[in-house]
LUMVEXDREN-883202 format. One record per residue (C-alpha): residue number from 1; x, y, z; residue in one letter. Coordinates in steps of 0.001 Angstrom, whole numbers, plus 500000, padded with zeros to 6 digits. Each point is the difference from the previous one (the first is absolute). Layout:
BEGIN
R   nr      c1      c2      c3  rest
R  NUM       X       Y       Z     A
...
END
This chain:
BEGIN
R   nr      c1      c2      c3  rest
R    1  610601  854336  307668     X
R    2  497369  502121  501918     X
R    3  496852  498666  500721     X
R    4  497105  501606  501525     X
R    5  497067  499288  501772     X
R    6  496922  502035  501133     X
R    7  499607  497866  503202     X
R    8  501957  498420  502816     X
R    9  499436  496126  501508     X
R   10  498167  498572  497501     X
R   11  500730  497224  497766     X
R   12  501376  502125  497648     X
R   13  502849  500998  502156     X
R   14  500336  496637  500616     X
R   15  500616  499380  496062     X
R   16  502849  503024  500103     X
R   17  501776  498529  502934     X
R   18  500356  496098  498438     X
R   19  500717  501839  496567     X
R   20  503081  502204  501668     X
R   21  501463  497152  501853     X
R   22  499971  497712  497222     X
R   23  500823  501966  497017     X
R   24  502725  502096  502106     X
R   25  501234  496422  500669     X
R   26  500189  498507  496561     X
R   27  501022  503577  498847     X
R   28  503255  500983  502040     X
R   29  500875  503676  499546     X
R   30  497990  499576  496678     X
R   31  496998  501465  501324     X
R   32  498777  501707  503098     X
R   33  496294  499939  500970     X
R   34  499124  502962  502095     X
R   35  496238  499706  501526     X
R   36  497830  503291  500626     X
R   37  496381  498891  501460     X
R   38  497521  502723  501542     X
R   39  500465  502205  497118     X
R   40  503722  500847  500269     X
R   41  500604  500578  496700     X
R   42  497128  502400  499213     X
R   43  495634  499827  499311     X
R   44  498784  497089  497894     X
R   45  500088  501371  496972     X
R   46  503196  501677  500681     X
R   47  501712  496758  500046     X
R   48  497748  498502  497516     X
R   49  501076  502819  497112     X
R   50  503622  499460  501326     X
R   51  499810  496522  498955     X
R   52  498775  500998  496505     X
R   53  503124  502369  500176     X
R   54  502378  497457  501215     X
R   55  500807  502062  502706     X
R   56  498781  497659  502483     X
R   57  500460  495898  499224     X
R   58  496917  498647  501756     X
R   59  496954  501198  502061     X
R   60  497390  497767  501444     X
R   61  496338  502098  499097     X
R   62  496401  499271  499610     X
R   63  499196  498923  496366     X
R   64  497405  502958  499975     X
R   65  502754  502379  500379     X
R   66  501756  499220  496562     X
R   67  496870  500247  497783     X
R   68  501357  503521  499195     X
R   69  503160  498885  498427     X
R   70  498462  496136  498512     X
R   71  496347  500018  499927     X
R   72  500033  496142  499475     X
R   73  500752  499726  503991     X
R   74  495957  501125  499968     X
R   75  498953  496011  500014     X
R   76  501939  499084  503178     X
R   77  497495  502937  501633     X
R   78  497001  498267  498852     X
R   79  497259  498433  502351     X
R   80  498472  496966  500293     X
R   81  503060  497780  497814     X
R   82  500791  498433  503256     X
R   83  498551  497957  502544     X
R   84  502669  500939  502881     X
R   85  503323  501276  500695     X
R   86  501005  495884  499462     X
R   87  498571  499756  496668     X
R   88  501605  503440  498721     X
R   89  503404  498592  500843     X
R   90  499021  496423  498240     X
R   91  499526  502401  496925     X
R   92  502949  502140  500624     X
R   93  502079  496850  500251     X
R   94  498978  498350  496659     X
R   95  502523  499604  497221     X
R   96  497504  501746  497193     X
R   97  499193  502949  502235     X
R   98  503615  500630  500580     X
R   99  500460  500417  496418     X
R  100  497516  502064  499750     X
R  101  501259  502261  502789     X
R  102  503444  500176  499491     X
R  103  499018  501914  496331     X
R  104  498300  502819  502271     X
R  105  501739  503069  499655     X
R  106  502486  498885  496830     X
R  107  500231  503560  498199     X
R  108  499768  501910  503412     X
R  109  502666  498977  501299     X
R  110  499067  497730  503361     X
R  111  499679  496711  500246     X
R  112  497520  497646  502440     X
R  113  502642  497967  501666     X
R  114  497283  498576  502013     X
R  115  496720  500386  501098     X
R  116  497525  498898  502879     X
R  117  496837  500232  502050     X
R  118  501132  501873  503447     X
R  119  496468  500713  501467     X
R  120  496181  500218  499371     X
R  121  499244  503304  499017     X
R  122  498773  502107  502966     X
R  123  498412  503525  500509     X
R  124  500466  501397  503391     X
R  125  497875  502470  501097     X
R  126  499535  502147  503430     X
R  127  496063  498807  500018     X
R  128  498512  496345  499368     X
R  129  498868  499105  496336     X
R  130  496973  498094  500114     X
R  131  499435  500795  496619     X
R  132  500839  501061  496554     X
R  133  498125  503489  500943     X
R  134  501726  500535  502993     X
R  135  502774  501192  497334     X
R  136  498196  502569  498695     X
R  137  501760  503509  500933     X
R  138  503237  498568  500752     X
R  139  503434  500917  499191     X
R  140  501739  496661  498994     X
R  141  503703  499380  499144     X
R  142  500215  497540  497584     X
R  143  502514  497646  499667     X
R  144  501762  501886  496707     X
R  145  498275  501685  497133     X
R  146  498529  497677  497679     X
R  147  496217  499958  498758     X
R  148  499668  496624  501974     X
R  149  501015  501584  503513     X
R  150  498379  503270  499499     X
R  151  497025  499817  497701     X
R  152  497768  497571  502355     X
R  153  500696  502361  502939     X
R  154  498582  502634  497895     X
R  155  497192  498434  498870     X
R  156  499091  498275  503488     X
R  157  499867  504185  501149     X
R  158  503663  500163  501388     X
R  159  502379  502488  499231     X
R  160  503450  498441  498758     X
R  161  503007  501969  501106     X
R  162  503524  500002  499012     X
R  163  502711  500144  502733     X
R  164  502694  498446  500896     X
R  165  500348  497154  502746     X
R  166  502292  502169  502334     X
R  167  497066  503244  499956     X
R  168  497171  497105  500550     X
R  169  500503  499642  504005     X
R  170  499975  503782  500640     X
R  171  496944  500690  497455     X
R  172  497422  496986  501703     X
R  173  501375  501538  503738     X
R  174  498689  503506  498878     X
R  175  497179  498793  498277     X
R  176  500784  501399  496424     X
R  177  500180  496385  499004     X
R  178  497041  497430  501105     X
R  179  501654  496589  498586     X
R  180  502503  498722  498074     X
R  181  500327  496272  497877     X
R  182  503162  497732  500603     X
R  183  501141  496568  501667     X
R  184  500398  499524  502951     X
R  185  503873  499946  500617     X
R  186  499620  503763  499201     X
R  187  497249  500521  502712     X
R  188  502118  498216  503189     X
R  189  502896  501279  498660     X
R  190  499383  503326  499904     X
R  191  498269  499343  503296     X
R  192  496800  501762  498262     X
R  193  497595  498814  503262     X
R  194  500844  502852  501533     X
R  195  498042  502120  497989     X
R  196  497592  497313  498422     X
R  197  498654  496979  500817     X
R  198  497732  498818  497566     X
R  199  501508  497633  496560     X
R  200  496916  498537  498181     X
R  201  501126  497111  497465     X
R  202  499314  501493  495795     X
R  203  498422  496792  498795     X
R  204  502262  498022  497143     X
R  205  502839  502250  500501     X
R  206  503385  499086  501005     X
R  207  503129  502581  500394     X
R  208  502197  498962  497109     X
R  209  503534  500831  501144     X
R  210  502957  500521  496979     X
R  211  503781  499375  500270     X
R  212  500992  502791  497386     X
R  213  503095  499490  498420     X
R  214  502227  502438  497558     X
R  215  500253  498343  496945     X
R  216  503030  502112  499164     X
R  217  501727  498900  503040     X
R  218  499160  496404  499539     X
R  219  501849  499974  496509     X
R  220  502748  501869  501635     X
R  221  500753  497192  502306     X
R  222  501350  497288  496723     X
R  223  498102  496996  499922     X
R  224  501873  497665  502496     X
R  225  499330  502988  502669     X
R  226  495962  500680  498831     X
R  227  499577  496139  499860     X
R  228  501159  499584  504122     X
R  229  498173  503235  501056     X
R  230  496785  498016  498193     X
R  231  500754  496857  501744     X
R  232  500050  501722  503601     X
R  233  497098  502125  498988     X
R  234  497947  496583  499158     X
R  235  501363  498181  503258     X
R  236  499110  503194  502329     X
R  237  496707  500347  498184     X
R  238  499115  495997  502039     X
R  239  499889  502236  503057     X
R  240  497147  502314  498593     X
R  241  498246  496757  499186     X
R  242  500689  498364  503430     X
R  243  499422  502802  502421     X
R  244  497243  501475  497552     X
R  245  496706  498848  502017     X
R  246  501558  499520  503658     X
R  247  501220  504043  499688     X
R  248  496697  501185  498872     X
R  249  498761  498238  503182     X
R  250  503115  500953  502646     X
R  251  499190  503612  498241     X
R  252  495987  499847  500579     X
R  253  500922  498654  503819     X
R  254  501908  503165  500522     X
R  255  497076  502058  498381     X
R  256  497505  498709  502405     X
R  257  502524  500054  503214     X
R  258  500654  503645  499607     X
R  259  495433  500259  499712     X
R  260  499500  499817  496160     X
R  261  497309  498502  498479     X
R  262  499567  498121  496320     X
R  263  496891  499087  498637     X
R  264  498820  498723  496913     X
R  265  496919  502001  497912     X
R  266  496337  498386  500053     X
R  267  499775  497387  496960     X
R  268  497528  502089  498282     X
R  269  503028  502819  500273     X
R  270  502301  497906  498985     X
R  271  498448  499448  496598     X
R  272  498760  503464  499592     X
R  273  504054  501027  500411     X
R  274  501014  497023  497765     X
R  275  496947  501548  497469     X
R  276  501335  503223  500101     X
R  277  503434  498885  499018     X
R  278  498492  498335  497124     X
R  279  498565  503608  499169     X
R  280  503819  501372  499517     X
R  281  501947  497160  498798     X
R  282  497342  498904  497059     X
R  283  500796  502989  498379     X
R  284  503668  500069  500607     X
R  285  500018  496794  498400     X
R  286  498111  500705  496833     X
R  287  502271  503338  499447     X
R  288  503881  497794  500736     X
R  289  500601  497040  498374     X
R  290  502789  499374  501855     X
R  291  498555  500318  503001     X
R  292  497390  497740  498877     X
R  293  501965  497565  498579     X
R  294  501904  500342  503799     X
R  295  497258  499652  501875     X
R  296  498687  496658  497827     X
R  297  503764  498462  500451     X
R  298  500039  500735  504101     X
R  299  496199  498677  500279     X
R  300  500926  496865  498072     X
R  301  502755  499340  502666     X
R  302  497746  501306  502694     X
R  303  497464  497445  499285     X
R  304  502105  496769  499122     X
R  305  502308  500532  503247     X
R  306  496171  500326  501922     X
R  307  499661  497291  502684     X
END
C-alpha cells in the first residue's frame, strides 16, 4: 500500500507513521505500507489521478485539488463555514458528516477515508498586504483549480496561476510568481522564508486536507482486511485531532523564528473578502444542486457543533 504525501513533518505524516505500524502489525506479511512524503511519488495531481487509476492506494492532498475528478469536494473549499481550525475538525468528526463524506467520489473511483482541518488558509507574498488592493497585479498560486480558490483572486485584481508545488519556490525567487495560497506546514516545510516572508491569514478559510483512498483497492483487500485498515485509519486519525492546533502553533513558531510574519486583514477587509466569496459561490449554488444540497448538510453541522 503506497501512500503519498505532498509535505514532510506535519501531522499528516504523523497519521502515515501510526497507520504503518499498526496495520503492518495486525496485518503480518498481509500488507506492506510503504510511505513517500515530499512528493516522492510524483506532482499532486499526479498522485491524485493515480488514485482514480488504482495505481497508487492512498495520497494525502488538499481537497481543492480533487474538484477536477469530484466536484462535490468544492464545499470543503468554502469560506466562512467555520469558526477555526477547532471547529472544522468538530464538524469533520461528526457521525452525519462522515456519511456524507465517505459518498464523495462513489462513481470515480476514490474514496474520503478521512478528512480534516490542517491549517488556516494563508497567502504568502514577497511584500506586506495591508489590503485587499494590495493584490491587484499579482501572480497568485492558488491552492488547486476550483472556482472557489481562483475566482476571488481574479476578481480582487490577482492573477491565478497554475503550477505545481515543486516549480513554486524557484518561480517567487525569480519573481515570475508574487504569492502563492496554502497552510502553513507547506510554507516551513518547504523552508519558503527564504524567498518570502510575508503569510497574511484569508478570512473564514481553513486548508481542508483529504486522505484519498482507491476504492478499487479497498474492495480488493476482503472485508476482514478493509474493516482493520478502517479501524487503524480511525485510531491514527485521534492524532490529527490531538496534535491539530498545537502543530499549527509549533509550525507558526518556526515561521516567525526563521523572520516571517502573519497577519490578519483589517475587519472591514475581512468582510469585503468574505462578500466577495458570496459573489462566486451564490451562483455556484443556484446552478448544482448537489452542491447546494452539500453545502446546506456541512453548514447544518457547522452550526450545531458551534461553541
Amino acid at each position: 500500500m503506497k501512500v503519498a504525501s505532498p509535505v514532510m513533518g506535519d501531522a499528516s505524516n504523523e497519521w502515515m507513521r501510526q497507520f504503518k505500524l499498526a496495520m503492518e502489525k495486525r496485518s503480518p506479511g498481509q500488507i506492506r505500507v510503504e510511505l513517500y512524503p515530499s512528493n516522492q511519488l510524483g506532482s499532486i495531481p499526479a498522485t491524485v489521478e493515480g488514485v482514480a487509476l488504482g495505481t497508487i492506494e492512498m495520497t494525502i492532498p488538499a481537497a481543492g485539488f480533487l474538484t477536477g475528478i469530484e466536484p462535490r469536494f468544492n464545499v470543503l473549499d468554502v469560506p466562512g463555514l467555520f469558526d477555526d481550525v477547532e471547529h472544522a475538525q468538530r464538524v469533520f468528526a461528526d457521525s452525519s458528516v462522515r456519511r456524507l463524506l465517505a459518498d464523495f467520489g462513489r462513481t470515480k473511483g476514490i474514496e474520503p477515508l478521512f478528512v480534516y482541518a490542517a491549517s488556516p488558509l494563508l497567502l504568502l507574498t514577497r511584500k506586506p498586504v495591508a489590503s485587499l488592493d494590495d493584490l491587484r497585479g499579482l501572480k497568485i498560486r492558488a491552492a488547486g483549480g476550483p472556482a472557489l480558490q481562483v475566482e476571488p483572486l481574479r476578481r480582487l485584481g490577482a492573477t491565478p496561476v497554475s503550477m505545481t508545488l515543486g516549480e513554486t519556490m524557484a518561480a517567487i525567487q525569480n519573481k515570475a510568481l508574487d504569492g502563492m495560497v496554502s497552510g502553513i506546514a507547506v510554507f516551513t516545510g518547504f523552508k519558503y522564508y527564504d524567498v518570502a516572508r510575508y503569510l497574511t491569514v484569508l478570512p473564514g478559510s481553513v486548508l481542508v486536507v483529504v486522505g484519498l483512498v482507491s476504492r478499487r483497492f479497498m474492495t480488493s483487500l476482503g472485508a476482514d482486511l478493509e474493516r482493520t485498515l478502517r479501524e487503524e485509519s480511525r485510531r491514527a486519525e485521534e492524532s490529527l485531532h490531538r496534535l491539530g492546533a498545537d502543530d499549527i502553533r509549533r509550525l507558526e513558531d518556526e515561521w516567525r523564528e526563521h523572520g516571517g510574519q502573519i497577519k490578519h486583514l483589517p475587519a472591514t477587509e475581512a468582510d469585503r473578502y468574505l462578500s466577495v466569496i458570496r459573489s462566486v459561490l451564490d451562483p455556484m449554488l443556484r446552478a448544482d444542486s448537489a452542491l447546494s444540497a452539500d453545502y446546506t448538510a456541512l453548514r447544518t453541522a457547522a452550526q450545531r457543533l458551534r461553541q
